[in-house]
KOLKOL-122031 format. One record per residue (C-alpha): residue number from 1; x, y, z. Coordinates in nm, 2 decimals. Example, Ala and Ser with C-alpha at 12.3 -4.5 7.8 and 13.67 -1.06 7.14 Angstrom:
BEGIN
<pos:1&xx:1.23&yy:-0.45&zz:0.78>
<pos:2&xx:1.37&yy:-0.11&zz:0.71>
***
This chain:
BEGIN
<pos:1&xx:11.83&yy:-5.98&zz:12.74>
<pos:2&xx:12.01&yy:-5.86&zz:12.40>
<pos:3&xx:11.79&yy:-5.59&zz:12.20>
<pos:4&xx:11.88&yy:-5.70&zz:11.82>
<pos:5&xx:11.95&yy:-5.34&zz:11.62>
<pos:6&xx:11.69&yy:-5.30&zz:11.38>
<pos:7&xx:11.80&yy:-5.40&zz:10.99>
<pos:8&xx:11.85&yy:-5.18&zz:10.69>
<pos:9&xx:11.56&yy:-5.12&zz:10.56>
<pos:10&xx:11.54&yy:-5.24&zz:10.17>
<pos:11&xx:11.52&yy:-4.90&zz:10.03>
<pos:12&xx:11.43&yy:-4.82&zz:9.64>
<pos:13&xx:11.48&yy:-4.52&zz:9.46>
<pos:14&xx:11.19&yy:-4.43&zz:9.17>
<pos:15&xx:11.28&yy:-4.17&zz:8.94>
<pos:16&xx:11.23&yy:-4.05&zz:8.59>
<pos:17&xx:11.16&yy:-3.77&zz:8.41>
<pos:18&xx:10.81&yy:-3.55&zz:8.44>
<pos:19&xx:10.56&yy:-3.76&zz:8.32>
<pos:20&xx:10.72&yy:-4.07&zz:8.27>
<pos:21&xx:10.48&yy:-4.29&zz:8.51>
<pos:22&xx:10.65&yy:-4.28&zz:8.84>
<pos:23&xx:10.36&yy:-4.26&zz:9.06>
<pos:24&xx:10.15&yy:-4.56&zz:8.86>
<pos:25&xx:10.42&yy:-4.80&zz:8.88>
<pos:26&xx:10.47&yy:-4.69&zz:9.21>
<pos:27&xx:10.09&yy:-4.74&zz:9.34>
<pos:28&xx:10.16&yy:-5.10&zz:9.15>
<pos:29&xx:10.42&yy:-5.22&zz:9.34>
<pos:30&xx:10.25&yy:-5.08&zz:9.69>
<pos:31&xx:9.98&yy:-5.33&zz:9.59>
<pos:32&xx:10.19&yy:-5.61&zz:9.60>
<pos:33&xx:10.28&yy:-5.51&zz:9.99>
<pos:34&xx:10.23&yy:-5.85&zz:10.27>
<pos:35&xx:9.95&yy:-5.81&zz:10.47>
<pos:36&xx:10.18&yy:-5.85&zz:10.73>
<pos:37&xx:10.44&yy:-5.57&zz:10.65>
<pos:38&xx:10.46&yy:-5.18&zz:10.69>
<pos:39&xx:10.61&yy:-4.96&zz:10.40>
<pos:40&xx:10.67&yy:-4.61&zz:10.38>
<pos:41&xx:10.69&yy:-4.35&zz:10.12>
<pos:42&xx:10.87&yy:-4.06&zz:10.10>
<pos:43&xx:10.78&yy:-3.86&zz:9.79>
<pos:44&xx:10.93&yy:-3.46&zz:9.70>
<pos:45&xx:10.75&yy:-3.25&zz:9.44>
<pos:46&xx:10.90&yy:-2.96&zz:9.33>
<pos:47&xx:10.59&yy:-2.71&zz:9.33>
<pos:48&xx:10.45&yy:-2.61&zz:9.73>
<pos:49&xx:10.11&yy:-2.81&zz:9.67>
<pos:50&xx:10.13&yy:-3.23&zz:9.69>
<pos:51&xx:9.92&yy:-3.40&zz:9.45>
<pos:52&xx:10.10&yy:-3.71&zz:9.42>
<pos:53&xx:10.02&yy:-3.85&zz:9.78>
<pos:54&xx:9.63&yy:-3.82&zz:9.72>
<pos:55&xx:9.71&yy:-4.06&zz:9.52>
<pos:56&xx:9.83&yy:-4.30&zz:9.72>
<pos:57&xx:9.56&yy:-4.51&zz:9.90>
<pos:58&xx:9.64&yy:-4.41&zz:10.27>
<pos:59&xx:9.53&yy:-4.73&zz:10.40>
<pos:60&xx:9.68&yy:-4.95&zz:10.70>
<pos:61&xx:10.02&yy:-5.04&zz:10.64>
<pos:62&xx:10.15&yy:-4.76&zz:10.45>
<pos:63&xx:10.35&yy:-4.44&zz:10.60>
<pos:64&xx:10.36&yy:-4.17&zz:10.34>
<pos:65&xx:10.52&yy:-3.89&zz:10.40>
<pos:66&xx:10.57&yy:-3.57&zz:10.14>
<pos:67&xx:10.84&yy:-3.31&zz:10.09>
<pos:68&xx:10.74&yy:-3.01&zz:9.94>
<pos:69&xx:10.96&yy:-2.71&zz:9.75>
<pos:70&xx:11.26&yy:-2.83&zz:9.57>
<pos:71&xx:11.42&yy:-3.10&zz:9.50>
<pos:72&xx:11.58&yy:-3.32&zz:9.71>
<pos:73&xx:11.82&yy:-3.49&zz:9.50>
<pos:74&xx:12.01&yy:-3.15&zz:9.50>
<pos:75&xx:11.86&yy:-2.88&zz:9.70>
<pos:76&xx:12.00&yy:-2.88&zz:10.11>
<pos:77&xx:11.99&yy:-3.19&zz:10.24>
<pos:78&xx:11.92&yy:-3.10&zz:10.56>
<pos:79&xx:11.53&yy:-3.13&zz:10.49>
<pos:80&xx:11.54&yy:-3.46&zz:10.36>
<pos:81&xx:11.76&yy:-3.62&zz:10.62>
<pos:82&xx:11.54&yy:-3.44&zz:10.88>
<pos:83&xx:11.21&yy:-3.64&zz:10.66>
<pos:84&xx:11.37&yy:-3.94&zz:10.63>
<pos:85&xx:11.45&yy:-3.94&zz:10.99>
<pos:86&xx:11.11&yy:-3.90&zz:11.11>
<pos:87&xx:10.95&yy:-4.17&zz:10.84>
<pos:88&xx:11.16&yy:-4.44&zz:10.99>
<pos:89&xx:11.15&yy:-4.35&zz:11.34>
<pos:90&xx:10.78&yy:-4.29&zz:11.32>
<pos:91&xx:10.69&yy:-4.60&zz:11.10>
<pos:92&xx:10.96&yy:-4.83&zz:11.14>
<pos:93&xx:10.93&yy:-4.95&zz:10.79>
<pos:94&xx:10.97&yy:-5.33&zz:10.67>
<pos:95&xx:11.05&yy:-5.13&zz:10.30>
<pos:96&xx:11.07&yy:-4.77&zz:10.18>
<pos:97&xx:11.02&yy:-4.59&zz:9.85>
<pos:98&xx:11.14&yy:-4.24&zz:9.74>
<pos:99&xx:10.99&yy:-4.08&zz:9.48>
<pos:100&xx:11.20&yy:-3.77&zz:9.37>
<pos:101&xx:11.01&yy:-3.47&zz:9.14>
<pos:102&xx:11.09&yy:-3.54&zz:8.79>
<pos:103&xx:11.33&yy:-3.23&zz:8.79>
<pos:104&xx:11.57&yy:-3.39&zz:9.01>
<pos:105&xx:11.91&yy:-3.58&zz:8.97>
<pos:106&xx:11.88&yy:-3.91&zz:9.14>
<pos:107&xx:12.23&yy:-3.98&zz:9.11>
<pos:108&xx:12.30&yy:-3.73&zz:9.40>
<pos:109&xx:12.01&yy:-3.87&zz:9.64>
<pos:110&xx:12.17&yy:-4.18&zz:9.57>
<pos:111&xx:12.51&yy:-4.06&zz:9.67>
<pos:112&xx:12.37&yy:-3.92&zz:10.01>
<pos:113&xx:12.16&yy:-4.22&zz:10.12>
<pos:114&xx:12.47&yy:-4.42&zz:10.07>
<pos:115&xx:12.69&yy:-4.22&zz:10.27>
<pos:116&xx:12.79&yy:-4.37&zz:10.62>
<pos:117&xx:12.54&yy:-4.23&zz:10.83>
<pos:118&xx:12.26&yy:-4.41&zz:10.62>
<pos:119&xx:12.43&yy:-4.75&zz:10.61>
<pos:120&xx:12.30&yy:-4.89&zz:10.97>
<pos:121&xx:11.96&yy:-4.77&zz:10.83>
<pos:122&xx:11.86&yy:-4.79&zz:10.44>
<pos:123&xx:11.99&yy:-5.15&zz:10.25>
<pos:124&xx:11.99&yy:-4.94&zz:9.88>
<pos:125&xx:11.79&yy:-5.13&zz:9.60>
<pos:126&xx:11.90&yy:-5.11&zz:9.23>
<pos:127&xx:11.81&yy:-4.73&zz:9.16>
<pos:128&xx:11.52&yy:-4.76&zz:8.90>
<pos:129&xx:11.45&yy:-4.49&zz:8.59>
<pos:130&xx:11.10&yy:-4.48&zz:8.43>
<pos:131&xx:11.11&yy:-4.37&zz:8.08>
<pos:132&xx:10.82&yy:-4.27&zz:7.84>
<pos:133&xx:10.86&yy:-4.49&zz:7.54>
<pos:134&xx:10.61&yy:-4.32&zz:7.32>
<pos:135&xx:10.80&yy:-3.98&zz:7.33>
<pos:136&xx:11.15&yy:-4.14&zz:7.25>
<pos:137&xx:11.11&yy:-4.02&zz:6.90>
<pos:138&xx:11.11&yy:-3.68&zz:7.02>
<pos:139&xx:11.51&yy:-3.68&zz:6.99>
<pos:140&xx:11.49&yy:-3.31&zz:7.13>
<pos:141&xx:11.28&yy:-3.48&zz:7.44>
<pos:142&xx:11.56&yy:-3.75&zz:7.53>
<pos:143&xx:11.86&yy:-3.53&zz:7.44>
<pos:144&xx:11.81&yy:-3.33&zz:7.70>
<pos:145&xx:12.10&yy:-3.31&zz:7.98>
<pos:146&xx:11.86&yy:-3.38&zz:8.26>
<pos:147&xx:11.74&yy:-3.69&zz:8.08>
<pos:148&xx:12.06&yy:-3.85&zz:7.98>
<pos:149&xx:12.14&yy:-3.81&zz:8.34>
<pos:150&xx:11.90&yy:-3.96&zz:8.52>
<pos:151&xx:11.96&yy:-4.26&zz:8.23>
<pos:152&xx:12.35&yy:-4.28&zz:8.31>
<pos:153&xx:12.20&yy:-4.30&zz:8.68>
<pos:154&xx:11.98&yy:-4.59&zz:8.63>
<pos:155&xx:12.07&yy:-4.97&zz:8.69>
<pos:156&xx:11.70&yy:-5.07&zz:8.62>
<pos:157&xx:11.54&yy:-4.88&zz:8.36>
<pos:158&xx:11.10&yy:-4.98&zz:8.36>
<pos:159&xx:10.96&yy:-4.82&zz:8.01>
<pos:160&xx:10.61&yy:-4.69&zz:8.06>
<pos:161&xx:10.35&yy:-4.70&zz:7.79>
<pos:162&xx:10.48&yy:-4.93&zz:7.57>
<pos:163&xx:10.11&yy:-4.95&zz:7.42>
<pos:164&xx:10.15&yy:-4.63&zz:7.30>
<pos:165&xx:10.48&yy:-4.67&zz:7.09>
<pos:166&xx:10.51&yy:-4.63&zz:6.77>
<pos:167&xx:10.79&yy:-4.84&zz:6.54>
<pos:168&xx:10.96&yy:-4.50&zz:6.57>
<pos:169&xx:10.93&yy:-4.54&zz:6.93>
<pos:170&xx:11.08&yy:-4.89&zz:6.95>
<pos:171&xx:11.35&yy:-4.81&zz:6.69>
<pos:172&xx:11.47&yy:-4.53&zz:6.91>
<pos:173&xx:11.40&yy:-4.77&zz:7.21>
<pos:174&xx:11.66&yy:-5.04&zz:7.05>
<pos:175&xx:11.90&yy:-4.76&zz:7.01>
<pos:176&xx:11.92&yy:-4.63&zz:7.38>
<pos:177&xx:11.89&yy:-4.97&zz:7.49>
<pos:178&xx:12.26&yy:-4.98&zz:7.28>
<pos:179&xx:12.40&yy:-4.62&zz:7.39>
<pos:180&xx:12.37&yy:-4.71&zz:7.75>
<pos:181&xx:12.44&yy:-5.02&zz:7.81>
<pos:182&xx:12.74&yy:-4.96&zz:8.00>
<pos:183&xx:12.53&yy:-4.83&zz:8.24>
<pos:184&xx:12.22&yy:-4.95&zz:8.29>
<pos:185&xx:12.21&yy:-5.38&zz:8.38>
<pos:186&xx:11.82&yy:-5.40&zz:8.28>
<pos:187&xx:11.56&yy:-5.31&zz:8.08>
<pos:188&xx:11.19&yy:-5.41&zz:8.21>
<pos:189&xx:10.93&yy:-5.34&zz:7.95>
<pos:190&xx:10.64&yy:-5.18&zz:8.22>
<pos:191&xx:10.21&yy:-5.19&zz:8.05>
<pos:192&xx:10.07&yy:-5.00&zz:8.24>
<pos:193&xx:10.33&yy:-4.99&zz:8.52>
<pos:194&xx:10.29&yy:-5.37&zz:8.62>
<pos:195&xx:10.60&yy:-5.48&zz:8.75>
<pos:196&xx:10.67&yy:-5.70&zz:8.99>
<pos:197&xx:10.89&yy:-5.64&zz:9.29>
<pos:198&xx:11.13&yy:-5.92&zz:9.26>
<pos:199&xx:11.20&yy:-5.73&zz:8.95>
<pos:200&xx:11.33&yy:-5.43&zz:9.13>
<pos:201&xx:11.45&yy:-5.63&zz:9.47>
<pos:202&xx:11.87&yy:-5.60&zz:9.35>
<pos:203&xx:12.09&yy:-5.46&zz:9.54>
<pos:204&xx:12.24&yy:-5.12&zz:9.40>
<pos:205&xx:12.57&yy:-5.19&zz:9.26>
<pos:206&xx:12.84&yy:-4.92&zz:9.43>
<pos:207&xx:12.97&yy:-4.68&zz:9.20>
<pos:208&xx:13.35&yy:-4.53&zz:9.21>
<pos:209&xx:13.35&yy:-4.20&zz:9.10>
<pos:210&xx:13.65&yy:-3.94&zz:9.19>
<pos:211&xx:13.62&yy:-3.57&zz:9.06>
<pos:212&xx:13.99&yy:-3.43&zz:9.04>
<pos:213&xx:14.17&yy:-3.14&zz:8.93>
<pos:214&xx:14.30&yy:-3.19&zz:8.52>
<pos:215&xx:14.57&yy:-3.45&zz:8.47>
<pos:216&xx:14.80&yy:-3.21&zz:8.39>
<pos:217&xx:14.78&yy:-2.99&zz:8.72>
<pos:218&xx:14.73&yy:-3.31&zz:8.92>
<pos:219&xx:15.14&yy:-3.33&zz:8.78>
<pos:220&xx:15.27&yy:-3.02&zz:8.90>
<pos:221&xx:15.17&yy:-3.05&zz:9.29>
<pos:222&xx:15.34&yy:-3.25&zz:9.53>
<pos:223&xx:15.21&yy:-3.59&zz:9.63>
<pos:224&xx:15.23&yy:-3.42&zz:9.96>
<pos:225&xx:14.98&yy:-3.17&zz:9.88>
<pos:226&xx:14.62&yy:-3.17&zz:9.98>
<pos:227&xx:14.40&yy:-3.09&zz:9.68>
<pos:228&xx:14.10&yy:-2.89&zz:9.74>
<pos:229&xx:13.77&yy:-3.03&zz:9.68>
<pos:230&xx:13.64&yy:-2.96&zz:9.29>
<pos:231&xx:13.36&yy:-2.70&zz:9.31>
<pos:232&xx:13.45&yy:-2.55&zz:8.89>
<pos:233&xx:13.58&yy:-2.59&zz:8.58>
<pos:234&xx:13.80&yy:-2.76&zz:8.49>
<pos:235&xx:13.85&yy:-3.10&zz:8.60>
<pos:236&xx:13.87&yy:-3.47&zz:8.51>
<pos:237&xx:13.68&yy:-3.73&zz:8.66>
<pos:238&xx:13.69&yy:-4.14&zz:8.61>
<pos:239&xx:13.43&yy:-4.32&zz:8.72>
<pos:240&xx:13.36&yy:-4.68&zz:8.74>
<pos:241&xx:13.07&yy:-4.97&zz:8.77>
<pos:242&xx:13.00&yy:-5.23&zz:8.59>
<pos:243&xx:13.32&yy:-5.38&zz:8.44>
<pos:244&xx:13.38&yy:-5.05&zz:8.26>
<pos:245&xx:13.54&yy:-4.69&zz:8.33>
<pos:246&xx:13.41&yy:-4.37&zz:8.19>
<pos:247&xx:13.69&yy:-4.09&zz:8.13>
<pos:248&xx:13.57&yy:-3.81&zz:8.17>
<pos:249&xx:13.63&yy:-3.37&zz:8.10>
<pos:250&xx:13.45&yy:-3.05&zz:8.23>
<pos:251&xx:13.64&yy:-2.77&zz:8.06>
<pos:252&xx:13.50&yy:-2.39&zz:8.03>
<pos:253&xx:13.27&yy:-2.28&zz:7.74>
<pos:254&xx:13.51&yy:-1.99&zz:7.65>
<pos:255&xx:13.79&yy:-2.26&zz:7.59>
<pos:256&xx:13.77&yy:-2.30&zz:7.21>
<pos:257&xx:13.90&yy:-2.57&zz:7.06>
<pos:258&xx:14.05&yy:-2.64&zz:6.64>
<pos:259&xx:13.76&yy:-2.84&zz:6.54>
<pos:260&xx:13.98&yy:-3.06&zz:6.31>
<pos:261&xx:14.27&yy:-3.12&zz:6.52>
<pos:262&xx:13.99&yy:-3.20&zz:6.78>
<pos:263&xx:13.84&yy:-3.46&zz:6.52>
<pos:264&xx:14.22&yy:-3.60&zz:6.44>
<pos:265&xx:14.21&yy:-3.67&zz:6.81>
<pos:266&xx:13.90&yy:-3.85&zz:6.86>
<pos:267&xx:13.94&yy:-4.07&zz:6.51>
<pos:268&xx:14.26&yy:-4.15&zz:6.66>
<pos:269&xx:14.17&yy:-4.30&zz:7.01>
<pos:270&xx:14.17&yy:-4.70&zz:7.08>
<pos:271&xx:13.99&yy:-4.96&zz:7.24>
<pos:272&xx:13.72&yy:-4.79&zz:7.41>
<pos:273&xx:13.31&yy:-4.87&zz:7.41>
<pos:274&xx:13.21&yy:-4.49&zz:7.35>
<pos:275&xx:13.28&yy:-4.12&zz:7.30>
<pos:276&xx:13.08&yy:-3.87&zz:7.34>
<pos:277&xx:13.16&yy:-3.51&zz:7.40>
<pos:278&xx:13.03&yy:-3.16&zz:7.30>
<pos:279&xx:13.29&yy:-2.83&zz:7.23>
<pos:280&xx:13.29&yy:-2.47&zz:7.11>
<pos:281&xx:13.55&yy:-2.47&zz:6.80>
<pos:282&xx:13.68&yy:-2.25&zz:6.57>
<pos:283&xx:13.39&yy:-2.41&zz:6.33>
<pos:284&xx:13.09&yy:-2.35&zz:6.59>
<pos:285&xx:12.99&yy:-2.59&zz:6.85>
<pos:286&xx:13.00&yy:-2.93&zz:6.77>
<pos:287&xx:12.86&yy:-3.27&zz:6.92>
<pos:288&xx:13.03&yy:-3.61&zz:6.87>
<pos:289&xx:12.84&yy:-3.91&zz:6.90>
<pos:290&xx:13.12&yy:-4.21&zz:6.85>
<pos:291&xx:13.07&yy:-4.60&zz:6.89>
<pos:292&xx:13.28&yy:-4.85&zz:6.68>
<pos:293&xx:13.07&yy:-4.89&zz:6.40>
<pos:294&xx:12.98&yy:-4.48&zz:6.36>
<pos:295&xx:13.16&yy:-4.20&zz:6.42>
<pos:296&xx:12.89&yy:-3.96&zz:6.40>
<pos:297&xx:12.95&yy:-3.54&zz:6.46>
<pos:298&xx:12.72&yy:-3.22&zz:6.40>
<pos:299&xx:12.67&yy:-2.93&zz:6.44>
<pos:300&xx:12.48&yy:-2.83&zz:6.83>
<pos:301&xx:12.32&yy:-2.58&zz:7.07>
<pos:302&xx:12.58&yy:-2.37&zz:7.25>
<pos:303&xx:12.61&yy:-2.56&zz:7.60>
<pos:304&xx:12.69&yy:-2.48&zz:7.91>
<pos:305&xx:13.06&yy:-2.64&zz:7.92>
<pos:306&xx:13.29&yy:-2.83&zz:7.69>
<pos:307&xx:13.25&yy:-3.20&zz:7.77>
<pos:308&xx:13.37&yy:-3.51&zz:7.70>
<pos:309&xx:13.34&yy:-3.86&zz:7.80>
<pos:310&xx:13.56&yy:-4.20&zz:7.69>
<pos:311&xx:13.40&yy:-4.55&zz:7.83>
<pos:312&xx:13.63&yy:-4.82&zz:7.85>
<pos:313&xx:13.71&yy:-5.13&zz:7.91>
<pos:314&xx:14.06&yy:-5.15&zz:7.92>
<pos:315&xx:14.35&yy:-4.96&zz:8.07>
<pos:316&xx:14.35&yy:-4.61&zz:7.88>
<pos:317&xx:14.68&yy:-4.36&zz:7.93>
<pos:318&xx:14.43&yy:-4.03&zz:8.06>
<pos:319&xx:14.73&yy:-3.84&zz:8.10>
<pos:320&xx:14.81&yy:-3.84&zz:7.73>
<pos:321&xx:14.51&yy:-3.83&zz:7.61>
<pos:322&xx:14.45&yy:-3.46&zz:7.83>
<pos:323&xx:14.75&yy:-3.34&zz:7.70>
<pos:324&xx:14.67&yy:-3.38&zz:7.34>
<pos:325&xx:14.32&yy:-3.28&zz:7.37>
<pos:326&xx:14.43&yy:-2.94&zz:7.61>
<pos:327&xx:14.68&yy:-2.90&zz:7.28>
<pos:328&xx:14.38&yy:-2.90&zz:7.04>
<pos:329&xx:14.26&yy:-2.57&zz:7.24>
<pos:330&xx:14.32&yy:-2.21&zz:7.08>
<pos:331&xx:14.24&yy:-2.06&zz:7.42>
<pos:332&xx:14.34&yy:-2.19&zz:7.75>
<pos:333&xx:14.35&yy:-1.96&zz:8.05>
<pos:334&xx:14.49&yy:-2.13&zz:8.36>
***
């Protein structure tokens, strides 16, 4: 007699910032679980003391299982695997749902449960972001790096109380609905986290993305050479989904760039969706905020790197395009 191997297990990913309404929309969709069916949760808070699984109606038919301390989008992953493990051994899921802290960067979980060793195992759903429409006019709130990133993450983004919005609200809604729709494929418009689970039931789209030394060094080795994995500044990465391809530069803080050569360069650039970036210059540190019909720039916070990203939709010549912005640099130190 042939034992079948057990299938992937349909596996969804429920993130968003602190706050947002993860665990509501969460306990909505358990609610919509066949009588018939077992599913498992596997929620991390960042603190040592879980308060997110008492609220989870431990009834029959549901595995939940917490991880405590840290964050397991980035933290080891050793823990999680060893959780995950256990939850599917010990349950045998028909569907599972991972609730990362708030904190956390879901676009690396992401990248470790798609790795080989989860591929006989987890079937990865559309990676869903919940966002808190009545604090979008708080531009501080959504600017921050942790924010944007979980966004750029997101194929499915579910905004949470939308009863509390104000017009500034939905006017800053219908703006980030704009800036990042190269990344994100829909936009589900949650009261009081009812969504249904067809909704979220789309397979995750893969996403290319290869970090690499700058252009310009890439040149000078030998195609023979291995290059050693990127673990600091600098470096260029390109990165692709969706029909489009995001350019992108990490470059040190201490590299200061001419702010109006810097500007020359940017006004100059062609057929691309979006540039955004951030740089020390010789005028202070500036942030540039760039689609076809604004080029906006301003003064900003001192970050933690210069950064800049192109997204694209057509073939762009990188290499030139390093060369003249590593030219607009008053400081370079490789």
């Amino acid at each position: 007699m042939k034992i079948l191997a057990p299938k992937p297990v349909p596996t969804h990913i429920i993130s968003g910032f602190l706050g947002a309404g993860k665990t509501t929309l969460l306990q909505h969709l358990l609610a919509q679980k066949p009588e018939h069916e077992v599913w498992a949760i596997l929620m991390n808070e960042f603190g040592q003391i879980g308060v997110d699984q008492q609220l989870i109606a431990q009834q029959q038919g549901y595995a939940v299982k917490e991880l405590l301390g840290g964050c397991l989008c980035c933290s080891s992953q050793l823990p999680m695997q060893i959780a995950l493990s256990r939850l599917l051994s010990e349950s045998k899921p028909d569907r599972l749902f991972i609730e990362p802290t708030g904190l956390g960067h879901p676009a690396q979980l992401l990248e470790q449960l798609t790795e080989p060793h989860w591929q006989s195992s987890l079937n990865m759903r559309a990676l869903v972001i919940v966002v808190d429409g009545s604090r979008l006019h708080d531009r501080e709130w959504v600017q921050q790096n942790l924010y944007t990133d979980q966004l750029k993450a997101a194929q499915i983004v579910v905004l949470s109380h939308v009863d509390c919005m104000n017009d500034a609200d939905w006017q800053a809604y219908s703006a980030l609905k704009q800036e990042y729709q190269t990344y994100v494929q829909y936009w589900i418009e949650a009261e009081n986290g009812q969504v249904g689970l067809p909704q979220l039931d789309i397979v995750q789209q893969p996403v290319q993305r290869k970090i690499q030394p700058l252009l310009k060094l890439q040149k000078i080795q030998s195609n023979d050479e291995k290059r050693a994995e990127i673990k600091q500044l600098p470096y260029h990465y390109v990165e692709t989904t969706q029909g489009y391809t995001v350019g992108g530069w990490k470059l040190p803080k201490r590299w200061q760039f001419n702010f109006y050569n810097l500007l020359d360069l940017l006004c100059a650039q062609q057929d691309w969706v979006r540039i955004k970036g951030i740089f020390n210059t010789d005028q202070g540190w500036k942030s540039f905020n760039f689609n076809p019909q604004q080029f906006n720039y301003k003064s900003a916070d001192e970050s933690i790197d210069n950064r800049i990203e192109i997204i694209t939709q057509s073939h762009q010549d990188w290499f030139a395009f390093e060369t003249q912005l590593l030219a607009c640099c008053r400081n370079i130190d490789q």
